[in-house]
VOSEVEX-451827 format. One record per atom (N, C-alpha, C): residue number from 1; residue in three letters; atom name; x, y, z. Coordinates in Angstrom, 1 decimal. Atoms other than C-alpha are relative to their C-alpha. Layout:
N
PT   num   residuo   atomo       px       py       pz
PT   NUM       ALA      CA        X        Y        Z
...
***
This chain:
93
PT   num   residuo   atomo       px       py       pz
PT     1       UNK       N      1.0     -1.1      0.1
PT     1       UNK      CA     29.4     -6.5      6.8
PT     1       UNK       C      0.5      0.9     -1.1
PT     2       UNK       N      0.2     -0.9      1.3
PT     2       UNK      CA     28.9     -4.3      3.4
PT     2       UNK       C      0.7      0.9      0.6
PT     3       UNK       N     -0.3     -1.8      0.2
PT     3       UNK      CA     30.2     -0.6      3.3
PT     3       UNK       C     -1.0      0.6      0.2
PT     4       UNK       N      1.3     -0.5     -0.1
PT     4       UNK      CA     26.6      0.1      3.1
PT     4       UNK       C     -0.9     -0.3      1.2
PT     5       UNK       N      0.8      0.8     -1.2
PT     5       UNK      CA     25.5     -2.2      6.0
PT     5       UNK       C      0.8      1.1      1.2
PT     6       UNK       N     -0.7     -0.9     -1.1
PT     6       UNK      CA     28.3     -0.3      8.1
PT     6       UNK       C     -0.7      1.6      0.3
PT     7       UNK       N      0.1     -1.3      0.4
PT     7       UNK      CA     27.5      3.1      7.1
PT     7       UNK       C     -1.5      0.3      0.5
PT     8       UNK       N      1.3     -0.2     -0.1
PT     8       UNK      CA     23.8      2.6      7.4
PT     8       UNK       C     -0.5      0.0      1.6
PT     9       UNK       N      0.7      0.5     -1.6
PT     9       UNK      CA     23.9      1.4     11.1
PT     9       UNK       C      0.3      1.5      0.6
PT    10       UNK       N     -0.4     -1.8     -0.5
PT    10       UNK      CA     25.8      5.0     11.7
PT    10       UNK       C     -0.7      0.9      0.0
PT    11       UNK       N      1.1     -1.3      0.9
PT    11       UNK      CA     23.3      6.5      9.7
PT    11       UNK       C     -1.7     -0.1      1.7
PT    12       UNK       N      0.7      0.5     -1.2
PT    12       UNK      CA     21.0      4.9     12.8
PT    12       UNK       C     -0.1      0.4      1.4
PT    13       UNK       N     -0.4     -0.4     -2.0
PT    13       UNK      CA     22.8      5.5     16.0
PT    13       UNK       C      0.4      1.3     -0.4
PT    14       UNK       N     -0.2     -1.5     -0.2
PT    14       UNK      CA     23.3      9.1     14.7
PT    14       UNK       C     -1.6      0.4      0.1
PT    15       UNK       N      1.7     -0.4     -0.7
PT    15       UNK      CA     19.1      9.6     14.7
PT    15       UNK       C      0.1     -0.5      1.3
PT    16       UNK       N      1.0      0.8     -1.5
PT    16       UNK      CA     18.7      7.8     18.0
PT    16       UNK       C      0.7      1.0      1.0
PT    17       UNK       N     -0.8     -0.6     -0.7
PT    17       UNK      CA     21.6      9.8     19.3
PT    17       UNK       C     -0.4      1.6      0.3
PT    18       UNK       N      0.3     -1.2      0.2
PT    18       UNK      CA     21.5     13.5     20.6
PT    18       UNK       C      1.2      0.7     -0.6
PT    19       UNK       N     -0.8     -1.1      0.7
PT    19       UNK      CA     24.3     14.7     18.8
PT    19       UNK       C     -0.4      0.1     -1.0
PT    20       UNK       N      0.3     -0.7      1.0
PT    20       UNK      CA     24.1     16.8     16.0
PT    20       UNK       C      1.1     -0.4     -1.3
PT    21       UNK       N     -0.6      0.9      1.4
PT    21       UNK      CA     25.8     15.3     12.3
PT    21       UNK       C      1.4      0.2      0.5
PT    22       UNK       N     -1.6     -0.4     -0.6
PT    22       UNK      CA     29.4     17.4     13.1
PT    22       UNK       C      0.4     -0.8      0.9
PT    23       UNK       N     -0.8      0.5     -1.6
PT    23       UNK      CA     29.6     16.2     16.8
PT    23       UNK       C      0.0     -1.6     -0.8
PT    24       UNK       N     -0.3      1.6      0.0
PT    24       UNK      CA     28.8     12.3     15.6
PT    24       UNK       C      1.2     -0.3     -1.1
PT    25       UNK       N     -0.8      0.1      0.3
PT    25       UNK      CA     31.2     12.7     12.9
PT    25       UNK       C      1.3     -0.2     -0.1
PT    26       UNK       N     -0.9      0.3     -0.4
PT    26       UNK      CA     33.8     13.5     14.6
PT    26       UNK       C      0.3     -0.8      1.0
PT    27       UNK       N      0.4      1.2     -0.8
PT    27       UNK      CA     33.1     11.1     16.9
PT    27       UNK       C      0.7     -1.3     -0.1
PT    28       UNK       N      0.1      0.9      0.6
PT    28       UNK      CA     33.1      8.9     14.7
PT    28       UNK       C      1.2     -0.4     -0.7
PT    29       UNK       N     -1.2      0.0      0.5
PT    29       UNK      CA     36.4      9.9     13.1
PT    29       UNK       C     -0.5     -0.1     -1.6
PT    30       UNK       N      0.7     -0.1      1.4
PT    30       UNK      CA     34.2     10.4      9.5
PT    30       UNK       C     -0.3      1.4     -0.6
PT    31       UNK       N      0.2     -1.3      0.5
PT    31       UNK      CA     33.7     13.2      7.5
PT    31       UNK       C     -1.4      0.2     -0.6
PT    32       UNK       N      1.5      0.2      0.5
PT    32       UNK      CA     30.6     14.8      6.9
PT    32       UNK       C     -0.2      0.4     -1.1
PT    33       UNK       N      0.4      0.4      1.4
PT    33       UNK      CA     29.9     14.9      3.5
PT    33       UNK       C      0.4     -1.7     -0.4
PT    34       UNK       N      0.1      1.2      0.0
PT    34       UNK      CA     30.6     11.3      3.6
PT    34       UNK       C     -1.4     -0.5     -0.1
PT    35       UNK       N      1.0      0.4     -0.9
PT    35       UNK      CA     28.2     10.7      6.3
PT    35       UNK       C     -1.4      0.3     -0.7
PT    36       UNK       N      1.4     -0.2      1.5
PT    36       UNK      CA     25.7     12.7      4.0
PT    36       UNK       C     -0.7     -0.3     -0.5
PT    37       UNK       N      0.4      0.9      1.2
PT    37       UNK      CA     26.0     10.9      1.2
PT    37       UNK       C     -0.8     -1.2      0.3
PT    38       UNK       N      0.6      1.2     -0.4
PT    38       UNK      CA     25.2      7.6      2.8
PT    38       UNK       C     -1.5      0.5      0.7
PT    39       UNK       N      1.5     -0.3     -0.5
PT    39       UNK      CA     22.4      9.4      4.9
PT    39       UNK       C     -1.2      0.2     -1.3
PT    40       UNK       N      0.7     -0.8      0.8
PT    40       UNK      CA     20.7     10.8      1.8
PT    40       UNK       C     -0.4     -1.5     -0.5
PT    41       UNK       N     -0.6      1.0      0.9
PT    41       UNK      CA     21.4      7.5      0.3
PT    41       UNK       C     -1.4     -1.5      0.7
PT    42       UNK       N     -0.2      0.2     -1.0
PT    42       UNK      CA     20.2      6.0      3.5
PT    42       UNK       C     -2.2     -0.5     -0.1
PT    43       UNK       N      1.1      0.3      0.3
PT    43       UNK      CA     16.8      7.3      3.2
PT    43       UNK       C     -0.9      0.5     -0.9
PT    44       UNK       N      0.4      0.0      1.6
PT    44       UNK      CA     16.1      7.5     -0.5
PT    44       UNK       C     -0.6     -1.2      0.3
PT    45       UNK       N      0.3      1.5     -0.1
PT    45       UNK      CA     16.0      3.7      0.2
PT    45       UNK       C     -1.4     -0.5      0.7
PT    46       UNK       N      1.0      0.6     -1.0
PT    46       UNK      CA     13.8      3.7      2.9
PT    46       UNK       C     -0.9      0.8      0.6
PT    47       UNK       N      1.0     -0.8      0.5
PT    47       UNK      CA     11.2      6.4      2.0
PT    47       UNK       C     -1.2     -0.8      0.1
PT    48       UNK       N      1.2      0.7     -0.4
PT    48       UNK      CA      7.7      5.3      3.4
PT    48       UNK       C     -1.1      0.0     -1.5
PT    49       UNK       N      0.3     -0.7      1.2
PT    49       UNK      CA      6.1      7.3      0.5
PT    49       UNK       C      0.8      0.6     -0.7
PT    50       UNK       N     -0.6     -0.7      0.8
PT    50       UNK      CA      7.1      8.9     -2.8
PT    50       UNK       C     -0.7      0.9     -0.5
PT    51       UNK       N      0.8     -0.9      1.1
PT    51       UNK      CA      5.5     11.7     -4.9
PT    51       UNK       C     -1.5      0.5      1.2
PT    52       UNK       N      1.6     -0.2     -0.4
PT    52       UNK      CA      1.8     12.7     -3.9
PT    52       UNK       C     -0.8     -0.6      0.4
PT    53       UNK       N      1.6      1.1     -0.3
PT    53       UNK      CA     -1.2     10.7     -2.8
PT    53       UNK       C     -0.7      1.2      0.2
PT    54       UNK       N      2.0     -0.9     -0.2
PT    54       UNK      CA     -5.0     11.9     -3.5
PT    54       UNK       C     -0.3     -0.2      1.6
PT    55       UNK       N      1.1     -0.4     -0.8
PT    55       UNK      CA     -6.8     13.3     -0.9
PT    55       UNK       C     -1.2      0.8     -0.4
PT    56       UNK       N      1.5     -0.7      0.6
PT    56       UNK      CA    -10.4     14.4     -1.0
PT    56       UNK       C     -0.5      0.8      1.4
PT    57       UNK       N      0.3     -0.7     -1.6
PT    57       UNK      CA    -11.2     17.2      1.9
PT    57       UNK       C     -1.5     -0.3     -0.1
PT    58       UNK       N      1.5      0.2     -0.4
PT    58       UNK      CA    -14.2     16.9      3.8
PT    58       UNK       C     -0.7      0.9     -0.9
PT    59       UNK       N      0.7     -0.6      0.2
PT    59       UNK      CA    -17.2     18.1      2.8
PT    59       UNK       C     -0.3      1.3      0.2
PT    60       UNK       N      0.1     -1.3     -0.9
PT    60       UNK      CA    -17.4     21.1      5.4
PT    60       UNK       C      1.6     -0.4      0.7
PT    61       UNK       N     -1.1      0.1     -0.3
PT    61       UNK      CA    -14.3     21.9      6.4
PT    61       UNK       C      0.1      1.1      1.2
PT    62       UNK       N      0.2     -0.5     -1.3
PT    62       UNK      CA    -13.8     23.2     10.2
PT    62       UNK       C      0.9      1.0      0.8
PT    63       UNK       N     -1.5     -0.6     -0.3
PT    63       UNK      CA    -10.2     25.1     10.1
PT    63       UNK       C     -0.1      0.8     -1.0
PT    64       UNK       N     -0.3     -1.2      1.3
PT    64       UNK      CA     -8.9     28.2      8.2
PT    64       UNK       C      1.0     -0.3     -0.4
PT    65       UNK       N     -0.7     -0.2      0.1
PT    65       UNK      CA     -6.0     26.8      7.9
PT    65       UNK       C      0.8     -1.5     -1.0
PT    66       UNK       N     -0.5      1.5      0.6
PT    66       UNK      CA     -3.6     24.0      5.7
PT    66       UNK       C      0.9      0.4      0.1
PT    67       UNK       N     -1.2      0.2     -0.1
PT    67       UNK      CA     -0.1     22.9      5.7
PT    67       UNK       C      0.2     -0.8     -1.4
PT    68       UNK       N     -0.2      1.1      1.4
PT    68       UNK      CA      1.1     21.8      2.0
PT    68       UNK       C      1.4     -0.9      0.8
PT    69       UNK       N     -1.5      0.3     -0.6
PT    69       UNK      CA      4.5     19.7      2.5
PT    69       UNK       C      0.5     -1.2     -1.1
PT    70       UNK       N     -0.4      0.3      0.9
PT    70       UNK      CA      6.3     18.9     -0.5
PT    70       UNK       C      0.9     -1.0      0.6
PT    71       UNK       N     -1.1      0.7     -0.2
PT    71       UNK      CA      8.4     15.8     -0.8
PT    71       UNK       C      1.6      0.1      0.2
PT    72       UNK       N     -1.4     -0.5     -0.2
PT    72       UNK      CA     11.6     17.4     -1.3
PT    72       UNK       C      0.1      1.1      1.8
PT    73       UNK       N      0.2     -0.1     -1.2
PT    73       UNK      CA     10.5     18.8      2.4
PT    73       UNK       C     -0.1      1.6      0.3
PT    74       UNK       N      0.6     -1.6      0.2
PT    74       UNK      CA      9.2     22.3      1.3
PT    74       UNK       C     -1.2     -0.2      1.0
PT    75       UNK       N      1.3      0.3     -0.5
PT    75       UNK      CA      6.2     23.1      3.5
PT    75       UNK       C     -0.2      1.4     -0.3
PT    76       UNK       N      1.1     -1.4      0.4
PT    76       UNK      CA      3.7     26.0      2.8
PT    76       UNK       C     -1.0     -0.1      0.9
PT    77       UNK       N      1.2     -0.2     -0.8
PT    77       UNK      CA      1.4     27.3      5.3
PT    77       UNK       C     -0.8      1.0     -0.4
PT    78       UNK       N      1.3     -0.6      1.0
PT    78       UNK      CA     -2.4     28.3      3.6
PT    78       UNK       C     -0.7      0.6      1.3
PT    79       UNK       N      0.9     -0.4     -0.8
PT    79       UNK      CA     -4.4     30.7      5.8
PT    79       UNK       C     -1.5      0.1     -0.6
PT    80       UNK       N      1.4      0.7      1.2
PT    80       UNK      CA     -7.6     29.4      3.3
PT    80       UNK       C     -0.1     -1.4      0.2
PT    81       UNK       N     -0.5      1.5      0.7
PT    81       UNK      CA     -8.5     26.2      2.1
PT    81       UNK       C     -0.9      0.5     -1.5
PT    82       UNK       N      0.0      0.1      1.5
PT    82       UNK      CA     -9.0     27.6     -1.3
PT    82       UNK       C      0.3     -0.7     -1.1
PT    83       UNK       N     -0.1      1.2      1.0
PT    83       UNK      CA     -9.4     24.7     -3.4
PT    83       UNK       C      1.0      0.1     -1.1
PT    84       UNK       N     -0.6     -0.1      1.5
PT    84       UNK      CA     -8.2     26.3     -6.5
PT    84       UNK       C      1.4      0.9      0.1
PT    85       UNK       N     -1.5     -0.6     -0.3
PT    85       UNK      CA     -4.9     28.3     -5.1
PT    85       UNK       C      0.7     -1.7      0.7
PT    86       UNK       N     -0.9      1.1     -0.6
PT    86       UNK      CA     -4.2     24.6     -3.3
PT    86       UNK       C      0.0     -0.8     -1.0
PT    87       UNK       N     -0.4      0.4      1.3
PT    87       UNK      CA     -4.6     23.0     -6.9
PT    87       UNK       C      1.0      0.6     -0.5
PT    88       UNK       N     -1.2     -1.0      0.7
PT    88       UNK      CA     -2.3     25.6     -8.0
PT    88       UNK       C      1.4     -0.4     -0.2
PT    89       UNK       N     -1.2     -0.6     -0.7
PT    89       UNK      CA      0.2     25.3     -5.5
PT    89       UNK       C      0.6     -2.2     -0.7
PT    90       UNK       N     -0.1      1.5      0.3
PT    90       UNK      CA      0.2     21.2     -6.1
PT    90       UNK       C      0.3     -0.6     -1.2
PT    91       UNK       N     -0.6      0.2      1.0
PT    91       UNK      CA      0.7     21.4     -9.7
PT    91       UNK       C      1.3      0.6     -0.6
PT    92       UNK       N     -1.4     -0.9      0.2
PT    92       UNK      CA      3.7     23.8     -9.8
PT    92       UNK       C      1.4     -1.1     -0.4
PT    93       UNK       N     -0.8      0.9      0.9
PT    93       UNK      CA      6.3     22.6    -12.5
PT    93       UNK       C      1.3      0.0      0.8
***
């Protein structure tokens, strides 16, 4: 078994688990910025989506409200659905 095969199964039974990164690390007898790395690493790899995907909102739209939620795992809550401030927010360099 790889470095990465190892690392990754950790990366595994630490989600499934209820401890929190510290407790499984030490646990584990690993340090966490290791553990980190490989996590980050982990699921770079195994990212369902990347970037953006189009959506086209309904026609009539039935809520006041939206949730942006940037890839890097920013989220923005819109008390609108002002088309052209959620263009805004979606093009920001």
């Amino acid at each position: 078994m790889t470095r990465q095969d190892q690392m990754y199964k950790l990366v595994a039974e630490q989600e499934q688990s209820e401890q929190g990164i510290t407790a499984f690390c030490a646990a584990q007898n690993l340090k966490v910025a290791i553990f980190r790395y490989w996590r980050r690493k982990y699921w770079e790899e195994n990212a369902v989506a990347k970037g953006f995907i189009a959506i086209r909102p309904p026609a009539k739209v039935d809520f006041a409200d939206l949730r942006l939620v940037y890839p890097n795992g920013v989220s923005i809550h819109l008390p609108t659905m002002d088309l052209a401030l959620i263009s805004q927010l979606i093009h920001l360099v």
